[in-house]
C-alpha positions in Angstrom: 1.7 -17.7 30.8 1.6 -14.3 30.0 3.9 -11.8 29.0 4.6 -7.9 28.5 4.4 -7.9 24.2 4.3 -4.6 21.8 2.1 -5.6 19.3 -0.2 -2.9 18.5 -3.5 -2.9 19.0 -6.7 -1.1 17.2 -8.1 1.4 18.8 -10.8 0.9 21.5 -14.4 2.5 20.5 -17.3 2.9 23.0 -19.1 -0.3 21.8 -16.3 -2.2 22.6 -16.7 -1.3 26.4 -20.0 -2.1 25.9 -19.4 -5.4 24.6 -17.3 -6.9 27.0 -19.9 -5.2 29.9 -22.5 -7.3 28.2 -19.7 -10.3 28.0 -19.7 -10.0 31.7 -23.3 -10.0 32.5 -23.8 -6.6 33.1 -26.8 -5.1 31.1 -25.6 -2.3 28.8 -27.1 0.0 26.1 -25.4 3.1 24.4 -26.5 6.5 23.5 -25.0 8.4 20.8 -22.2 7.1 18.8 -20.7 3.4 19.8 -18.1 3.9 17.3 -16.8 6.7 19.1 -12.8 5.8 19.7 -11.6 6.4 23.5 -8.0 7.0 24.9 -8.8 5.7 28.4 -10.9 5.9 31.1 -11.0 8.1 34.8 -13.2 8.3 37.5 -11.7 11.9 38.8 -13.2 14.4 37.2 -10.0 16.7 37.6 -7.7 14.3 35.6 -9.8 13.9 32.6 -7.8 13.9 30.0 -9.4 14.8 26.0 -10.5 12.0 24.2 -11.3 9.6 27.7 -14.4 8.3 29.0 -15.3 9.5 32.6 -17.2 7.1 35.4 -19.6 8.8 37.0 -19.1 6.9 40.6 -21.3 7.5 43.4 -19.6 8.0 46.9 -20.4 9.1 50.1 -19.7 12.8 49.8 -19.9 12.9 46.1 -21.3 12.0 42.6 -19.7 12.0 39.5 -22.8 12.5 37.3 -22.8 15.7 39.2 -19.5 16.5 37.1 -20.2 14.7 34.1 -21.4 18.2 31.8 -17.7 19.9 33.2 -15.7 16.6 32.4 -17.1 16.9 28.7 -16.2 20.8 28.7 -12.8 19.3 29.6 -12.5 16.9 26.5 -14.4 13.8 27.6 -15.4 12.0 24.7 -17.6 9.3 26.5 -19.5 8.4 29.9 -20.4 5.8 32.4 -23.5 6.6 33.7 -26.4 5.1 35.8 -28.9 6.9 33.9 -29.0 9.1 30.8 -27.7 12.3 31.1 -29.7 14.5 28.9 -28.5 17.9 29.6 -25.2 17.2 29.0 -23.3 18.1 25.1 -24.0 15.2 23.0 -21.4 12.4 23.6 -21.7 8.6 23.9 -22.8 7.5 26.7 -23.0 3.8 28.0 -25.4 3.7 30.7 -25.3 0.6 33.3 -27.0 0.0 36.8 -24.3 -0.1 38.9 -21.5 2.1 37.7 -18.9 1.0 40.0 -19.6 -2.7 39.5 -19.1 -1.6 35.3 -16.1 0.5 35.9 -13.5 -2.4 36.1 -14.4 -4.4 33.5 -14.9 -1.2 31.1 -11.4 -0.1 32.4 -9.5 -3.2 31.6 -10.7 -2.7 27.3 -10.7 1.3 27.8 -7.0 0.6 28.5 -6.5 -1.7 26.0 -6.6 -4.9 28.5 -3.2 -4.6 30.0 -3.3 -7.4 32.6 -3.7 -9.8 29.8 -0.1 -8.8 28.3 1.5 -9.1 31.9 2.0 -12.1 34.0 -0.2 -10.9 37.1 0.1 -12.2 40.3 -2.3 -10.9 43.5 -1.5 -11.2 46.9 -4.4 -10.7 49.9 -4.5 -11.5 53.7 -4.5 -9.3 56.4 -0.6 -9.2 57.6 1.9 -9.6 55.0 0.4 -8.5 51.5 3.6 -5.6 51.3 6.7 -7.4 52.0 5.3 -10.2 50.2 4.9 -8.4 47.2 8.6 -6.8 47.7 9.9 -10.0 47.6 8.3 -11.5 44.7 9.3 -8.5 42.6 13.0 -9.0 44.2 12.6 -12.6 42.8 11.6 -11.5 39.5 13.9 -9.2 38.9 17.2 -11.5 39.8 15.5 -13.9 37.5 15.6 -11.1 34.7 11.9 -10.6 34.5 11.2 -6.9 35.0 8.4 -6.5 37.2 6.2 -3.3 38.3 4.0 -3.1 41.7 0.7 -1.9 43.1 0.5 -1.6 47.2 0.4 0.3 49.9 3.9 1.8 49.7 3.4 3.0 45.8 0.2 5.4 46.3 -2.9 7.0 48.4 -4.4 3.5 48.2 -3.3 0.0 48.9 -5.2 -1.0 45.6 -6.2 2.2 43.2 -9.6 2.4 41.8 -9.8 0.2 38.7 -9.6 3.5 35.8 -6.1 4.0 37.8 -5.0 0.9 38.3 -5.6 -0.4 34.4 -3.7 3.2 33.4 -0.9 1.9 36.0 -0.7 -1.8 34.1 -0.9 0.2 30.5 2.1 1.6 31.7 4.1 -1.1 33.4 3.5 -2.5 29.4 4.6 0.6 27.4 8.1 0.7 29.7 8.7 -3.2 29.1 7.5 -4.9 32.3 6.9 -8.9 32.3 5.0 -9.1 35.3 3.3 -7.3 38.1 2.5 -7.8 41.7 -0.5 -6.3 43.4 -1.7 -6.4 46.4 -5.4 -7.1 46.8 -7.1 -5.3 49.7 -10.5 -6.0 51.6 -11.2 -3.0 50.3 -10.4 -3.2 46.4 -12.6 -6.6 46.3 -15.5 -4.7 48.0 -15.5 -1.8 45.5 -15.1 -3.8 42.8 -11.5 -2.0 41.6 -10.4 -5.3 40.6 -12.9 -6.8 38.5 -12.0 -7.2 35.0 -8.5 -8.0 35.6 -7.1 -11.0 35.2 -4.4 -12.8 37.4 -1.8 -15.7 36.6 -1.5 -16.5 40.2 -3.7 -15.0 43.5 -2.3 -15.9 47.4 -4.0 -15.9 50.3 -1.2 -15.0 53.6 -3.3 -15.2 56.6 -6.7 -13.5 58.1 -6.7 -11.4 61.4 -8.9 -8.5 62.8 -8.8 -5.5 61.0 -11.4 -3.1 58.8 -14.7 -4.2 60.6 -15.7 0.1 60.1 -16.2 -1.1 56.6 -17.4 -4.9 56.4 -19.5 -4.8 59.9 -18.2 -8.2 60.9 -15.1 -10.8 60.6 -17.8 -13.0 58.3 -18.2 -10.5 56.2 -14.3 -8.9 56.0 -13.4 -12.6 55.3 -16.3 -13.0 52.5 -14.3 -10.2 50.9 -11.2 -11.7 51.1 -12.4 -15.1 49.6 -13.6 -12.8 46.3 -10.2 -13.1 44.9 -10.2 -16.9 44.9 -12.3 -17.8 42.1 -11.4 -18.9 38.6 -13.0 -15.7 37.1 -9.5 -14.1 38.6 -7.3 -16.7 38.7 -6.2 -20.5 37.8 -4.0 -20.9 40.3 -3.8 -19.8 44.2 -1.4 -19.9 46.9 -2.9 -20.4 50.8 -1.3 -20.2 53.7 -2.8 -22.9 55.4 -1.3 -22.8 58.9 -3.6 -20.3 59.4 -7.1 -21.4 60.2 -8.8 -18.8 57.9 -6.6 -20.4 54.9 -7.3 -24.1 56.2 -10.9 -22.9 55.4 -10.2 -21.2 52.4 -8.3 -24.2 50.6 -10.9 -27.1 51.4 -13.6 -24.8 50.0 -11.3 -24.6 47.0 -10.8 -28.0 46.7 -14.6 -28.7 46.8 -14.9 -27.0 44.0 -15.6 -28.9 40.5 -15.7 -28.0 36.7 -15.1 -24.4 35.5 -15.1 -23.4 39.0 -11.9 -25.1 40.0 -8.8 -23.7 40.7 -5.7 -25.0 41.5 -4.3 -24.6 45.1 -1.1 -24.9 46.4 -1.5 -25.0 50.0 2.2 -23.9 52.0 3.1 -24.3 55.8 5.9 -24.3 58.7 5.8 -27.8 58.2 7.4 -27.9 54.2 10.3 -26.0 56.5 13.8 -27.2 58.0 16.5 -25.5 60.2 14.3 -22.1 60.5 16.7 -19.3 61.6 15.7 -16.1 62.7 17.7 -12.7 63.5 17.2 -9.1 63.8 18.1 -8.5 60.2 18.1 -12.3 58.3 16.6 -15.4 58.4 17.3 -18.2 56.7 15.5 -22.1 56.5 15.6 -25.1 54.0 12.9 -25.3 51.3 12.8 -28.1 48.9 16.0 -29.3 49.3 17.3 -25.5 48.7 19.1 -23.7 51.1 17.3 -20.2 51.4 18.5 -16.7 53.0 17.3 -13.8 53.2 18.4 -10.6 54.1 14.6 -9.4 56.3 14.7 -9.8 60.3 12.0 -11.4 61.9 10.1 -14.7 62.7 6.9 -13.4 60.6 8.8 -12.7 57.5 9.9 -16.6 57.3 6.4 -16.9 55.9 6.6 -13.6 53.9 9.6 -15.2 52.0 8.1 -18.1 52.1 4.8 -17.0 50.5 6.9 -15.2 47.9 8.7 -18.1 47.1 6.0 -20.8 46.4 4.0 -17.4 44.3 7.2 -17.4 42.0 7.8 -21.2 41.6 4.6 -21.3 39.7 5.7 -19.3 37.2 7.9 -19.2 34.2 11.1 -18.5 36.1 14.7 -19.8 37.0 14.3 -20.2 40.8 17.9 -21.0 41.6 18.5 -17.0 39.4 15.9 -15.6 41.4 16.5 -16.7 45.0 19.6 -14.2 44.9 17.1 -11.2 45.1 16.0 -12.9 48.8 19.6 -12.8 49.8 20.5 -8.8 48.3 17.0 -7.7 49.4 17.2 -5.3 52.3 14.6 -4.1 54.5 10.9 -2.8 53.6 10.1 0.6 54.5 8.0 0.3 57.9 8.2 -3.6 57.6 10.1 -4.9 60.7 12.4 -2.0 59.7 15.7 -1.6 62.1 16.6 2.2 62.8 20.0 1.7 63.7 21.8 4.8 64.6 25.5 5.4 66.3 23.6 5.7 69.5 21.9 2.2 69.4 25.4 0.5 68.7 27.1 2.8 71.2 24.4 1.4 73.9 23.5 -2.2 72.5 20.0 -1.5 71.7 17.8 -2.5 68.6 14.9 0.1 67.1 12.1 -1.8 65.0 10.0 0.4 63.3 6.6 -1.8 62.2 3.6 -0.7 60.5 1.4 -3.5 62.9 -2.1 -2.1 63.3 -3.9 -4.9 64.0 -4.2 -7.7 67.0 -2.3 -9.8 64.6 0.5 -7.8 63.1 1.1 -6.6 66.8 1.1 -9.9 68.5 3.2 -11.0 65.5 5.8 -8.3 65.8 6.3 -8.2 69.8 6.5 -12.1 69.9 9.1 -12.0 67.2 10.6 -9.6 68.9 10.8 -10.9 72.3 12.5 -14.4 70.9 15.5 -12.1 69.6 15.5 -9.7 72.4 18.6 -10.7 74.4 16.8 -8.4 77.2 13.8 -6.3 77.3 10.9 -5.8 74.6 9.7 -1.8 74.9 6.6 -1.0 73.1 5.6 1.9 71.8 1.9 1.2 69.8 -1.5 3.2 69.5 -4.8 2.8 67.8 -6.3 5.2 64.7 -8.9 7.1 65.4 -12.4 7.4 63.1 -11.6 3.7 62.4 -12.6 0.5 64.1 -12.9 0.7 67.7 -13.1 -3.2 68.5 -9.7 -3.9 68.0 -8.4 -1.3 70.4 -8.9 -3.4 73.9 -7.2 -6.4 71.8 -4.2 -4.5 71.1 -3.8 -3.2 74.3 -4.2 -6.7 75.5 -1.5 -7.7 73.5 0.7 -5.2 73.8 0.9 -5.4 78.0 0.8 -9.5 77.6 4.0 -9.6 75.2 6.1 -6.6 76.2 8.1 -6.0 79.4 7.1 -1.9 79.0 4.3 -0.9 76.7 3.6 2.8 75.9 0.1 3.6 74.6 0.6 6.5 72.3 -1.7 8.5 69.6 -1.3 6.6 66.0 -3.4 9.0 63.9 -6.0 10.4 65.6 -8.0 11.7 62.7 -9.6 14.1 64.9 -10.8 12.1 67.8 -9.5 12.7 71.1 -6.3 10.7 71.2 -7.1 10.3 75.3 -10.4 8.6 74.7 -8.6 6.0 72.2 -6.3 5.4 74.5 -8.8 4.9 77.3 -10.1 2.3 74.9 -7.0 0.6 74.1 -6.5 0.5 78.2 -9.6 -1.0 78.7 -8.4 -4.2 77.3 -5.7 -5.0 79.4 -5.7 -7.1 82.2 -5.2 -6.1 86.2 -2.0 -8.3 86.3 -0.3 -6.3 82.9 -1.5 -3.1 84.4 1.9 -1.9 85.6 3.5 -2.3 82.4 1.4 0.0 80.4 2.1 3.6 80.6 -0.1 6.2 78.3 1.6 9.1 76.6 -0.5 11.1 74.2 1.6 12.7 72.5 3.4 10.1 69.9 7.5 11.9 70.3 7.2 11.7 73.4 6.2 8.5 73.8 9.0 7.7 71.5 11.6 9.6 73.7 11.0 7.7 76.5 11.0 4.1 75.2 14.7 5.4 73.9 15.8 6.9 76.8 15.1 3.8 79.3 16.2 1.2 76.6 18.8 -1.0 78.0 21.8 -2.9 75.9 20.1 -5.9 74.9 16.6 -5.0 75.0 14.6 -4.3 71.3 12.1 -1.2 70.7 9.2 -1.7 68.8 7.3 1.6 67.4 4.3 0.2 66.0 1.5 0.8 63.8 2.8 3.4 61.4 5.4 1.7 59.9 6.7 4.0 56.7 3.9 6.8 56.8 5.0 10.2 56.8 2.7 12.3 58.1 0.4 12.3 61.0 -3.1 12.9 60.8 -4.4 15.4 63.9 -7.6 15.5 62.0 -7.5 19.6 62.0 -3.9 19.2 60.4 -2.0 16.8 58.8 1.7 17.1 60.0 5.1 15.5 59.2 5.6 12.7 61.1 7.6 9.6 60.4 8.9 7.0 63.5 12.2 6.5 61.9 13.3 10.4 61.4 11.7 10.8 64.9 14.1 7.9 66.3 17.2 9.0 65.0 16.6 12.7 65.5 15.8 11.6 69.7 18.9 10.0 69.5 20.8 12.4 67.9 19.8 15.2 70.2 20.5 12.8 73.3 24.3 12.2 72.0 24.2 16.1 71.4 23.0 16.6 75.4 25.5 14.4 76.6 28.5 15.8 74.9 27.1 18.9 77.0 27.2 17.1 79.9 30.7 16.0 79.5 33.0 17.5 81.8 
């Protein structure tokens, strides 16, 4: 088990990169001067910093070797290149095939391996990975082990490319942190942003429809899921295994033999007793522990869960940490209650969710409706520029499961929110059709759900969960569910007092 530590370290040199690129298969050769020391690594030719090396990375719309002469103007001491750049100012440069598929590995040394002096623990799965990882650091922390985290709530991408991420870990280090939790997107395995680092623990929380623009099919989204779970990354993973994605994860695991093998820990409803679920707690007995925890909804029981069985194979005090679970809170956008004077006044419940998926939808409304005391009102839309396939599923979902469903705009990037809603109404079936009202424009979508919300019944305002902003595609405006609920709200109580005699 590993550990934050301060022992210093020499410093790294060019050949050292290209050393451990060799170590790990990749074929390698330097130009100039391998003894050439380096202060880090980035791929963003803006951020180059003097004395770092800077990946060239091909992209879409760009290539870095296009801004590998500027980046050396700028104090770049060292590249990563594809081929050699000869009419660039003489610096080392270690040239590879692949750049990106060289860039983690030659991150992890460039910033002085920092996942190898923190206990690292990475969580993937469709639905889940963030309040997951919120919880294990809560457990952490009540056990006295600082921790630091990487996710979707902590920057402009669930998992940063790998010259960011290993700065990220250098720094969770330098300020004293014992452990870190990442999560680990379809994404980030892809790209290659994680290779190179090393984990203590990986988990695996369930598999769902979701990110098809980029892998083509569910085969191939769930091939990139499985990349974590080999013992290159990991000794040690955590599977879900009521789902059946997970079922067929762990018995490929378990099939494995010899320096391939890993050792699973497979978790389910079934290791739980006297399951209780509100709007803001639930609470269940694990291992002859009584657990609570202060996070509404049925869905999170496996969050906690998860989070639970991640930290239990580590070097912790359990009965210390489980105190986080009951302090914990809510997660921004994460089954997140908006409760306002006007929801207690009228006996309502707001859940803002960041469910963009079939799953996380279905998930969220069916927790929703086994609380609900009356109605479930829905309020849910679809990005545009993103994959179209699961738009008829959602709407499916959301006219099957709620009592009123409002189709909205989610963040249209530019496409015409009416067409993505056409598509999300496509789904549903003739005898839903009458619950399912389409409103473009997202407030007042949100407006209406509030203003027909009955005592008892529970709004869901899905698929943005704690963004910001709201991307029109020719602007990018401010937009967040929960301001807009309480200021609807707030500006109702303000009409009414007009009203008032």
């Amino acid at each position: 088990m590993r550990g934050a530590v301060s022992e210093a370290t020499r410093p790294v040199t060019v050949e050292d990169i290209a050393e451990r690129l060799r170590a790990n298969g990749i074929a390698t050769r330097v130009v100039g001067d391998g003894s050439t020391e380096v202060a880090g690594i980035t791929h963003d030719s803006r951020a180059v910093v003097a004395g770092q090396v800077f990946a060239c990375l091909r992209g879409e719309a760009f290539d870095g070797h296009e801004f590998a002469a500027m980046t050396v103007g700028d104090g770049a001491v060292a590249l990563l290149v594809d081929h050699e750049l000869r009419h660039v100012d003489p610096v080392a440069q270690i040239v590879v095939d692949d750049t990106r598929v060289a860039v983690g590995p030659a991150s992890a040394v460039a910033w002085g391996a920092p996942a190898d002096r923190l206990v690292t623990i990475g969580i993937t799965g469709t639905n889940g990975k963030t309040t997951t990882a919120q919880l294990v650091q809560a457990l952490l922390e009540a056990a006295g082990r600082p921790t630091g985290i990487i996710g979707t709530l902590h920057g402009p991408r669930t998992t940063p490319e790998a010259p960011d991420l290993h700065a990220t870990l250098a720094r969770f280090v330098d300020d004293g942190k014992w452990a870190v939790v990442m999560e680990v997107s379809s994404h980030a395995l892809a790209l290659h942003r994680i290779d190179g680092t090393v984990f203590d623990v990986v988990a695996f929380t369930n598999f769902g429809h979701d990110h098809l623009d980029l892998h083509g099919s569910p085969e191939a989204y769930f091939r990139a899921k499985s990349a974590l779970f080999t013992a290159t990354f990991a000794p040690v993973a955590v599977i879900d295994v009521d789902d059946a994605h997970g079922t067929l994860l762990a018995d490929t695991l378990a099939d494995r033999t010899g320096e391939d093998r890993m050792r699973v820990v497979t978790i389910g409803a079934g290791d739980l007793t006297n399951v209780q679920v509100g709007m803001a707690a639930h609470r269940y007995r694990w291992r002859d522990r009584d657990v609570s925890v202060a996070l509404g909804g049925g869905f999170n029981v496996l969050n906690s869960h998860m989070a639970l069985s991640i930290v239990d194979e580590l070097d912790v005090d359990l009965d210390a940490a489980m105190v986080g679970l009951e302090q914990f809170g809510s997660v921004p956008g994460r089954f997140e209650l908006v409760e306002t004077p006007e929801t207690l006044r009228r006996g309502f419940s707001v859940v803002v969710d960041y469910a963009h998926t079939p799953d996380g939808l279905e998930r969220v409304l069916t927790d929703a409706s086994e609380i609900a005391g009356g109605r479930t009102i829905a309020v849910f839309g679809c990005a545009g520029r993103r994959d179209r396939e699961k738009r008829p599923l959602m709407g499916a979902i959301a006219a099957r499961l709620a009592d009123v469903a409002i189709a909205t705009s989610d963040n249209p990037r530019g496409e015409n929110p009416g067409a993505i809603i056409e598509d999300v109404l496509s789904g549903v079936e003739d005898q839903y059709r009458a619950r399912v009202q389409p409103i473009a424009d997202r407030r007042r979508a949100i407006r209406h759900a509030l203003s027909i919300a009955e005592s008892g019944d529970v709004v869901v305002i899905a698929g943005k969960g704690h963004e910001t902003t709201q991307d029109l595609g020719s602007e990018v405006i401010e937009f967040d569910d929960r301001r807009v609920v309480s200021d609807e709200l707030n500006d109702r109580v303000h009409d009414d007092l007009k009203e008032t005699p």
